[in-house]
C-alpha positions in Angstrom: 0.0 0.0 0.0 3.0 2.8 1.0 5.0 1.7 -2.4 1.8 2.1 -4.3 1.2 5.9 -2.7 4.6 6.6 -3.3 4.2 5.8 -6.9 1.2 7.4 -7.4 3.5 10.6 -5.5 6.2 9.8 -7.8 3.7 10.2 -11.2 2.6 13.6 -9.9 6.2 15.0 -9.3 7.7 13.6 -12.6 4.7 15.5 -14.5 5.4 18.7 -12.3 9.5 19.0 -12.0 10.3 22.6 -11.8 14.1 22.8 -10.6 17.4 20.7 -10.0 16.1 20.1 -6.6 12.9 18.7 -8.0 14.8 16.4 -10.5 17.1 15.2 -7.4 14.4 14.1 -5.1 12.3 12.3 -7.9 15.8 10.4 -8.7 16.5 9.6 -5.1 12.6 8.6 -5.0 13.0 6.4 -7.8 16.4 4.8 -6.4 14.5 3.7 -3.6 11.9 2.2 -5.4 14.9 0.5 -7.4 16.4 -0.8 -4.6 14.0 -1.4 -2.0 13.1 -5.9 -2.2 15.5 -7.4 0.4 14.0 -10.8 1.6 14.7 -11.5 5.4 15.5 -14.5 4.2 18.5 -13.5 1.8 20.4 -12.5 5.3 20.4 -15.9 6.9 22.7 -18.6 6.7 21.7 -20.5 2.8 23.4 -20.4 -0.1 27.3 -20.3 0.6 30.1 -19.8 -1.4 33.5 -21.5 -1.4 35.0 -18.5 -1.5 35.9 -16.1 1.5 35.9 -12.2 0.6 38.9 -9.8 1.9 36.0 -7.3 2.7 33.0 -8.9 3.2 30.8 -6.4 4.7 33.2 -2.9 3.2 30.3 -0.3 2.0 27.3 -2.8 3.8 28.6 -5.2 1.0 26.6 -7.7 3.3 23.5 -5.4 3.4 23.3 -3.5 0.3 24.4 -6.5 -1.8 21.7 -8.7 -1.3 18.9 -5.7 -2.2 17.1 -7.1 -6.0 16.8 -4.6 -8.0 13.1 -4.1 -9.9 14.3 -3.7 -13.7 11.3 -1.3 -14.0 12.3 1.4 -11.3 16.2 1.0 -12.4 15.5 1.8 -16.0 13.2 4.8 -15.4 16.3 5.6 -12.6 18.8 5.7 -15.3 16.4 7.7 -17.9 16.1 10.1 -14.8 20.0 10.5 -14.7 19.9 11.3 -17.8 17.5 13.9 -17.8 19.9 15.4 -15.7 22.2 15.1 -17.7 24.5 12.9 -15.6 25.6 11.7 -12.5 27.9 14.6 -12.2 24.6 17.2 -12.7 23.3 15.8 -9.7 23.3 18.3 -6.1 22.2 16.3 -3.7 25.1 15.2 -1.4 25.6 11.2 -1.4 23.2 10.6 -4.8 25.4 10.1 -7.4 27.7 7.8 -5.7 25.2 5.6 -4.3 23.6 5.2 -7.9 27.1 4.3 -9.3 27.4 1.7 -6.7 23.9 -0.1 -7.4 24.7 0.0 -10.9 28.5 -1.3 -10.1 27.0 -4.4 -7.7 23.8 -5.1 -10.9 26.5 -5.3 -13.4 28.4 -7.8 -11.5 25.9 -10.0 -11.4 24.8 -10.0 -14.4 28.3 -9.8 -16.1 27.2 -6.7 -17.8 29.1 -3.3 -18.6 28.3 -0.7 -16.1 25.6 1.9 -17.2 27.5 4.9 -16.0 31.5 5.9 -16.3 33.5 4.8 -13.3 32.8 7.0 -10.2 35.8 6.0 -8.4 40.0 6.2 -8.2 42.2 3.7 -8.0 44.6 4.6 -4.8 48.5 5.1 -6.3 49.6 3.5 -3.4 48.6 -0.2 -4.2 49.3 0.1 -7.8 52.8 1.1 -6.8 52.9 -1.3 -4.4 52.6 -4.3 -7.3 56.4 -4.8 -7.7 56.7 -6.2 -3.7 53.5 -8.6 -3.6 55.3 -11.5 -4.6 53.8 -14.9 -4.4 55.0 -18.2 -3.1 57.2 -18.3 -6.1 58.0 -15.2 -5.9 56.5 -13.9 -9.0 54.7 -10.8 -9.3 50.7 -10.5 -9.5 49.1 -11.3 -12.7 52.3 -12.5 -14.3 50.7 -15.2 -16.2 48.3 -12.8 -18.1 51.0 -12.0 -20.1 53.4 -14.5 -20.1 50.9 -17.9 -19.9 47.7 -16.6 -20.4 46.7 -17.5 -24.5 48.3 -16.7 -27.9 47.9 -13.0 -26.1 45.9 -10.6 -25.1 45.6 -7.2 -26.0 47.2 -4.7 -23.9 44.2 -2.8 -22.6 43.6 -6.5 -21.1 46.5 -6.9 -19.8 46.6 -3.9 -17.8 43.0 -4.2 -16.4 44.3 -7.9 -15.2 47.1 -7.1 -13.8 46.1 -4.2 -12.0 42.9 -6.8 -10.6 45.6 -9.3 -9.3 47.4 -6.6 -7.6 44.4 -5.3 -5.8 43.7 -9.0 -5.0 47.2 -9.7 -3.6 46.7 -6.3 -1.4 43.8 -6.9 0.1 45.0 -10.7 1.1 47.9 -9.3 2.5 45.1 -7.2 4.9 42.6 -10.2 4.8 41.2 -10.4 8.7 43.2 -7.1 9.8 41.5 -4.2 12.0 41.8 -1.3 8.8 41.9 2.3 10.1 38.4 3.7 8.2 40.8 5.8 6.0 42.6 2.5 4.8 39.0 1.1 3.9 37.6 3.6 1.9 40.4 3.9 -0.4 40.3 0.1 -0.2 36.8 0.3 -1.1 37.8 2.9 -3.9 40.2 1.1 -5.4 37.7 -2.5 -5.6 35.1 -0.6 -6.9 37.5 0.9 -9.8 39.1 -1.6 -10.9 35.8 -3.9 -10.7 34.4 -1.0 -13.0 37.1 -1.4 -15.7 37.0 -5.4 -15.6 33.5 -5.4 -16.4 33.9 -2.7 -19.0 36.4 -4.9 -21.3 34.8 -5.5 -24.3 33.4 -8.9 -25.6 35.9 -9.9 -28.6 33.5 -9.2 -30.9 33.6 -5.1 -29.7 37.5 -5.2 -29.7 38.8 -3.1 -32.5 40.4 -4.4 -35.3 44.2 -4.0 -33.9 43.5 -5.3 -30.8 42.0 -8.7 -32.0 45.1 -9.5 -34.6 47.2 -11.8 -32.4 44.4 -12.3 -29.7 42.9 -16.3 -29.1 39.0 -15.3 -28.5 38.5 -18.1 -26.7 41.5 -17.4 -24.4 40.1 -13.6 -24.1 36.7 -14.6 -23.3 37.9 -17.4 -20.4 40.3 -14.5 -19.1 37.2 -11.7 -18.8 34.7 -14.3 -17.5 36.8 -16.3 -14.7 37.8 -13.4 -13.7 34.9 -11.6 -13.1 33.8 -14.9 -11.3 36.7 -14.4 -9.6 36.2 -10.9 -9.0 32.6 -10.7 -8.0 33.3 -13.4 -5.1 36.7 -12.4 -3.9 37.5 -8.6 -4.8 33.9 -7.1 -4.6 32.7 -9.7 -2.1 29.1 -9.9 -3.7 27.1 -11.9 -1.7 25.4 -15.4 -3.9 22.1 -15.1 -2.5 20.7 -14.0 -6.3 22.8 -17.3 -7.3 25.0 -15.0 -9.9 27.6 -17.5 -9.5 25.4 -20.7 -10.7 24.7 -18.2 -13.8 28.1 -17.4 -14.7 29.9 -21.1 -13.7 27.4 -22.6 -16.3 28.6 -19.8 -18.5 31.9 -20.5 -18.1 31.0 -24.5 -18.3 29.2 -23.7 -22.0 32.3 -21.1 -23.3 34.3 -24.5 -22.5 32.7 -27.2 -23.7 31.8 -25.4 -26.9 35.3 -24.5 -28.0 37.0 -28.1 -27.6 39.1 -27.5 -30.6 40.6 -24.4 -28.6 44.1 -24.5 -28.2 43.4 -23.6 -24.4 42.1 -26.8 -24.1 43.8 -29.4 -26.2 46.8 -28.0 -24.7 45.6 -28.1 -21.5 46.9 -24.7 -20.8 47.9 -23.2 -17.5 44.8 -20.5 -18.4 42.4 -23.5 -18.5 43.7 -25.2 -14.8 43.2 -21.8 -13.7 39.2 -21.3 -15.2 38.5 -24.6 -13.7 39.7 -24.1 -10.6 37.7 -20.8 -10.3 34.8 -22.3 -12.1 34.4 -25.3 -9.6 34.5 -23.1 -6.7 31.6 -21.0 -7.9 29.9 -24.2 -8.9 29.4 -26.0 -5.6 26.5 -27.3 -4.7 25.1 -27.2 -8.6 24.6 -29.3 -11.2 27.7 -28.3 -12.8 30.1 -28.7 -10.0 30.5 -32.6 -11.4 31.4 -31.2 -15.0 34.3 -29.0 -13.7 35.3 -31.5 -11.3 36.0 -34.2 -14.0 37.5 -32.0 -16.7 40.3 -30.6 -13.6 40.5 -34.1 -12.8 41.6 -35.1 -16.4 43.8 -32.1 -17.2 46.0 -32.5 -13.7 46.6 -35.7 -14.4 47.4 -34.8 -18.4 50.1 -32.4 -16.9 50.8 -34.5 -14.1 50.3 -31.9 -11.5 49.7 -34.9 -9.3 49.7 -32.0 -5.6 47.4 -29.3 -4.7 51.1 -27.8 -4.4 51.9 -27.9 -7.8 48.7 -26.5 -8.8 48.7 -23.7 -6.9 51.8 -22.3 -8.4 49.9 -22.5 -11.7 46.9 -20.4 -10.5 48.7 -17.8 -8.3 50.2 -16.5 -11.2 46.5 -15.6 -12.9 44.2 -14.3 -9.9 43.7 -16.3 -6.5 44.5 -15.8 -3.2 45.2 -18.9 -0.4 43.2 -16.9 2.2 40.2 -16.6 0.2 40.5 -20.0 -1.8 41.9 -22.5 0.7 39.1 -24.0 2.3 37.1 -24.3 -1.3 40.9 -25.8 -3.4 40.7 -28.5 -0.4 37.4 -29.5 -1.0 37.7 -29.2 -4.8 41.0 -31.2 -4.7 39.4 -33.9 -1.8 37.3 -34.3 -4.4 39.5 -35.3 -7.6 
């Protein structure tokens, strides 16, 4: 009954907008409207993930992340912004950046490019910090994207990966510290930036013409997938209550098993251990859990990476970090 008066409200204002201010309070109106379906039962104990997040509830991550959006409200929302002619052209303290956040956590879950430009800045400090967050073997963060990854990727890639693995390797290296509030928000700044930019790498098809010469497409599209997977669970921390990660591990299984030919597979690349690794976490307790089980069964024993040991080294050097992984790797692994 109140979200039907406050509709009918809504209709009236929209057909009577006289100012800024006006246009500011029927957008923060409609963003509630948006955003306002949380099921009490999306904050108990259900659907779990075998993957633990470095900041699991940074920015009411916990709260804010299992809130369903009604498609109806967001769309008239983003027609609304764009009245205003953008997120910038909005006054009211707080707006803009709580729009580009719901729009940043709906586009990770539905593996879709953000609807606005990236409202965020990456801090200096951790992308400086890259060359000193060795791994076990001592290699830097995201080193196989370049070196291991497929045929190649292009550049912009590149960058957007690496800089993701450095954030990743950053945050681990804080996972289950006290942070000073300061040290969170630009934390928080950085995740949300360089989550923007992941999701906003183009599908191969959308690459220009000098970025595909020399680029596997199948490589490229199991690199921007997995690692949103990734990303989404570990990075961002989005909670799996909307089952996002069922969605995206059965996109990951079809991207796979239709592209057999694929030099990632036959070769049973270091990219594809990686993707199945990443993929059989999200797919726990689904009905493809069984199909990535089997095919990382058949490709560690074709490369005779007969330890969890051994594998490990392989998939540090993509994205994945022990602290968030190690409880899901020993369960994927008992289970080889």
């Amino acid at each position: 009954m109140h979200k039907a008066a406050a509709i009918g409200l809504l209709k009236d204002q929209l057909e009577h907008l006289s100012s800024d201010e006006d246009l500011d309070a029927a957008v923060l109106t409609v963003l509630a409207l948006a955003r306002n379906e949380l099921d009490q039962g999306s904050m108990r104990v259900g659907v779990v993930l075998q993957f633990e997040p470095h900041l699991p509830t940074a920015s009411w991550m916990n709260v804010y992340g299992r809130v369903e959006p009604v498609e109806t409200h967001a769309r008239a929302m983003l027609l609304l912004v764009e009245r205003a002619g953008g997120l910038p052209n909005l006054k009211l303290p707080g707006l803009a950046a709580t729009i580009a956040y719901a729009d940043l956590l709906d586009a990770s879950a539905t593996y879709r490019k953000p609807a606005f430009a990236c409202w965020w800045e990456m801090d200096k400090t951790i992308v400086h910090a890259h060359s000193g967050l060795r791994s076990g073997a001592g290699n830097a963060p995201g080193r196989a994207f370049f070196t291991k990854g497929t045929r190649g990727l292009p550049g912009s890639a590149i960058s957007v990966l690496v800089c993701l693995a450095t954030v990743d390797r950053y945050m681990a290296a804080r996972h289950n510290k006290a942070l000073e509030k300061e040290e969170e928000n630009l934390l928080v700044m950085s995740r949300n930036t360089i989550q923007h930019r992941l999701l906003s790498l183009p599908s191969f098809e959308d690459l220009s013409e000098s970025e595909t010469e020399g680029t596997d497409p199948v490589g490229y599209e199991i690199c921007r997938l997995t690692a949103v997977i990734y990303s989404n669970a570990v990075i961002l921390g989005l909670p799996p209550h909307t089952r996002w990660h069922e969605v995206l591990a059965k996109r990951l299984r079809a991207l796979l098993e239709s592209n057999q030919s694929s030099s990632v597979v036959v070769e049973v690349s270091d990219l594809l251990i990686w993707a199945l690794c990443v993929g059989g976490l999200a797919a726990w307790r689904t009905p493809e859990r069984e199909f990535f089980e089997s095919a990382l069964r058949n490709a560690t024993r074709k490369r005779k990476l007969l330890t969890w040991v051994k594998v490990e080294r392989v998939v540090e050097d993509f994205l994945w970090s022990q602290s968030a992984c190690k409880h899901g790797a020993a369960m994927i692994w008992l289970s080889l």
